[in-house]
C-alpha positions as CSV (number, residue, x, y, z in Angstrom):
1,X,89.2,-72.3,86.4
2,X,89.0,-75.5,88.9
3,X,91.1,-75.9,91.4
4,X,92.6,-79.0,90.2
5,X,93.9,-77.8,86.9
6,X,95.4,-74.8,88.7
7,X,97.3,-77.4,91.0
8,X,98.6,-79.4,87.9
9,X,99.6,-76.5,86.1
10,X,101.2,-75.0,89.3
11,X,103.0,-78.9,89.6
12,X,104.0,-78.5,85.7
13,X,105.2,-75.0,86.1
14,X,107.8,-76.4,89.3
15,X,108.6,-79.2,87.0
16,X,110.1,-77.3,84.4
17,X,107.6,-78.0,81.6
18,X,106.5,-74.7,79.1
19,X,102.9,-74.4,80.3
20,X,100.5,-71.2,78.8
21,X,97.7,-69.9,81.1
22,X,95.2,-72.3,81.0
23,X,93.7,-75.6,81.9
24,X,95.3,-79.2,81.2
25,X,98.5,-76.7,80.1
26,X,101.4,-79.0,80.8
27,X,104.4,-79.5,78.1
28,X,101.8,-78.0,75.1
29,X,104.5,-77.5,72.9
30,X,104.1,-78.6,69.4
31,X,106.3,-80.8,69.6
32,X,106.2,-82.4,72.5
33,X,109.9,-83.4,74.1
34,X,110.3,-87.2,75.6
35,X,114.4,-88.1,75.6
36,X,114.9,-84.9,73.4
37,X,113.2,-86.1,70.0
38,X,109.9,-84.7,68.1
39,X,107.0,-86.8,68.4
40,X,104.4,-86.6,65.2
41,X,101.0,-88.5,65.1
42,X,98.4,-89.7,62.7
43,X,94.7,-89.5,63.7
44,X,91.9,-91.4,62.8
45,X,87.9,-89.5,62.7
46,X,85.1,-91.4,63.1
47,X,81.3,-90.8,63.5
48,X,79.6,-92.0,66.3
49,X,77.6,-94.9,66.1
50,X,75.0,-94.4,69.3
51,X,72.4,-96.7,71.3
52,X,69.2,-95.6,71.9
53,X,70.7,-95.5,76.0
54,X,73.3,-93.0,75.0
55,X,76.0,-95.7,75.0
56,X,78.9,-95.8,72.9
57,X,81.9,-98.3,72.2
58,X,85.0,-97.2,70.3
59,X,88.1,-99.3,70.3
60,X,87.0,-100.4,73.4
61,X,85.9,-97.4,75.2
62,X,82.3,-97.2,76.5
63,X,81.1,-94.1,77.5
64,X,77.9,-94.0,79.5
65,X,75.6,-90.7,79.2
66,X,77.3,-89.7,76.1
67,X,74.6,-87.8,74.6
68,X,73.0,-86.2,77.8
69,X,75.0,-82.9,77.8
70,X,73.2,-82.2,81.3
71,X,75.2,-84.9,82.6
72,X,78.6,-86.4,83.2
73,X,80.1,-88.5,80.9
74,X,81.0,-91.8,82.4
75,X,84.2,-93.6,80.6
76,X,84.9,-96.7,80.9
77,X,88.2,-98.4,79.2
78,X,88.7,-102.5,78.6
79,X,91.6,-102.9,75.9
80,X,95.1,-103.3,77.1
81,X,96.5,-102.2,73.6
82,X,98.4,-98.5,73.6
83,X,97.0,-96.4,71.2
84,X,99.4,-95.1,68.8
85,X,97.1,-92.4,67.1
86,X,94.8,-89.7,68.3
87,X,91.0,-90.7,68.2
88,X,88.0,-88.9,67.6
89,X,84.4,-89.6,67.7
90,X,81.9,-86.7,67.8
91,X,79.2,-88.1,70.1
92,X,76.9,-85.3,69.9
93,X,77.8,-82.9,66.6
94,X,77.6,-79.1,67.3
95,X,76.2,-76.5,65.1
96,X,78.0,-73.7,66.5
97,X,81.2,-71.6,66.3
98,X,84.5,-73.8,65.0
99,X,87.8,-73.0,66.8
100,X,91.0,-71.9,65.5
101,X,94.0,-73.6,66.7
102,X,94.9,-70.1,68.8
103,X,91.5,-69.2,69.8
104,X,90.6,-69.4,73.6
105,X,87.5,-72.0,74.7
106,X,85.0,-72.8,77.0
107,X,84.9,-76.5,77.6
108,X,83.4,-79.5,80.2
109,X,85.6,-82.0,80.6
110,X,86.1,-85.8,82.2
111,X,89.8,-87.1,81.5
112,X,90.4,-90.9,82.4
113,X,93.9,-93.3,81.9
114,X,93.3,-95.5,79.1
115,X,95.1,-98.0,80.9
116,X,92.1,-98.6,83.4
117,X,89.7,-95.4,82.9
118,X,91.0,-94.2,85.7
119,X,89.6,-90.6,86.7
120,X,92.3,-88.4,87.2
121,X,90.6,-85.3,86.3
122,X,87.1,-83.5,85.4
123,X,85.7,-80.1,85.3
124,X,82.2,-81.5,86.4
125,X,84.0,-81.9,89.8
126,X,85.1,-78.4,89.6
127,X,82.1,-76.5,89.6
128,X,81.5,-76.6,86.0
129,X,82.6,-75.4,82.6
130,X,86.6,-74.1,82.6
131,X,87.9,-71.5,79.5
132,X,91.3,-71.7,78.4
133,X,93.5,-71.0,74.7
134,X,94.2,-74.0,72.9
135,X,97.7,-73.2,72.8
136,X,97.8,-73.8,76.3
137,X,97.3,-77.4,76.4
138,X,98.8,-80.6,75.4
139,X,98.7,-81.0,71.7
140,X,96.1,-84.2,71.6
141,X,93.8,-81.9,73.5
142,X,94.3,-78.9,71.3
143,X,94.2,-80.8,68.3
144,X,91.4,-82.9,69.2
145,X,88.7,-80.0,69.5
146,X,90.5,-77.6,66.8
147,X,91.2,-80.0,63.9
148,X,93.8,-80.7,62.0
149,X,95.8,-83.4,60.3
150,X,92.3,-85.3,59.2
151,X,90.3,-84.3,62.1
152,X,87.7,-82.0,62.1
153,X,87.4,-79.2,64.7
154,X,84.7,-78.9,66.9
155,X,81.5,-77.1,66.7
156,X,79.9,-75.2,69.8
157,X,77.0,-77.3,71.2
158,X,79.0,-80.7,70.7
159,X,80.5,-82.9,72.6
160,X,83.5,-85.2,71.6
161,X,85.5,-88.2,72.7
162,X,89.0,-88.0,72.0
163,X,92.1,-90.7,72.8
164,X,95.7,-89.4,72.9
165,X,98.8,-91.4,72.7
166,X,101.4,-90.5,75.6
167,X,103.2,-88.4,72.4
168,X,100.4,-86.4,72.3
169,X,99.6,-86.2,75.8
170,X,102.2,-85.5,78.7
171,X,104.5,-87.9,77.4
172,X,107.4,-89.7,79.0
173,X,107.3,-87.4,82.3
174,X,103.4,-87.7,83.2
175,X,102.5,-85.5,85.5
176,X,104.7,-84.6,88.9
177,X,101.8,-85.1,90.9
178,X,101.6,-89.0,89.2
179,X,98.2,-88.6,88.3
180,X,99.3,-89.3,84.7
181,X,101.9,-92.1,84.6
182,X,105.2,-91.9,82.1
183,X,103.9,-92.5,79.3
184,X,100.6,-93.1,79.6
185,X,97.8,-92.5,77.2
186,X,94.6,-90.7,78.0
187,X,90.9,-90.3,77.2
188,X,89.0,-87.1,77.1
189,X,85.4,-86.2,76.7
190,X,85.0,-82.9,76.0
191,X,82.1,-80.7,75.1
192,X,82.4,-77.5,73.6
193,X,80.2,-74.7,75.3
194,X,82.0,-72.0,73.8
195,X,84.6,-70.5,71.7
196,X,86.4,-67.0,73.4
């Protein structure tokens, strides 16, 4: 695992928040607490529409190298509207192994604010590919590569974007460290190298 999502989950784990083992693994509940209520979301699919430069645009997120899985995706955010629904696009479809919603997985990662596309964590930085259980994560995350509620899971080989409201993401906390604001929605591209 990379050292920075062992120092966030350490920073959850003194904050009080029910982390499991693995990366990205702060308040994963289910239902994910903010002032004491349950937070549900909707979610929207869609296929990706791609450039012959790799390029795509999705309510107003660009990501650069999207469909060079040597490389790292670059995001890039320009709407100042919150998103109220978790987003998918599959930029590169896979052909592998599907996840269950408990299974453990091998992913590459870049996570940005969607307030500015802000970096605030990748596993390209880290040395690489990180394996973790689903369960362990915050539900956009987990739901976003797994499926569920009108979004297909993931497939081994592929790599997808995926925006999470705060509800679905670390909610009104953020993150102690304040890499993550109070509610603050988030991007993730995410390929799928592997399912545990």
């Amino acid at each position: 695992m990379t050292r920075r999502i062992h120092e966030l989950a350490t920073a959850l784990a003194v904050a009080g928040c029910l982390i499991g083992t693995g990366a990205l693994a702060g308040c994963a509940s289910k239902s994910h607490s903010g002032g004491g209520s349950t937070t549900s979301s909707s979610t929207t699919t869609s296929s990706a529409a791609t450039s012959d430069s790799g390029t795509v645009n999705f309510n107003d997120v660009t990501v650069a190298n999207a469909t060079s899985m040597s490389d790292k995706p670059k995001v890039t955010v320009t709407s100042s509207k919150q998103p109220s629904t978790l987003q998918v696009k599959d930029l590169v479809t896979g052909t592998g192994q599907a996840p269950a919603a408990g299974s453990s997985v091998t992913v590459q990662y870049v996570g940005v604010l969607y307030a500015n596309g802000k970096q605030f964590d990748a596993s390209w930085d880290h040395g690489g590919a990180t394996s973790f259980p689903l369960n362990g994560v915050v539900p956009g995350f987990s739901q976003g590569i797994a499926g569920g509620q009108g979004i297909a899971p993931m497939k081994v080989g592929g790599r997808r974007l995926m925006i999470l409201p705060a509800a679905l993401g670390y909610g009104a906390s953020g993150t102690p460290d304040g890499s993550i604001p109070p509610n603050a929605p988030i991007v993730f591209v995410v390929d799928l190298v592997g399912v545990n």
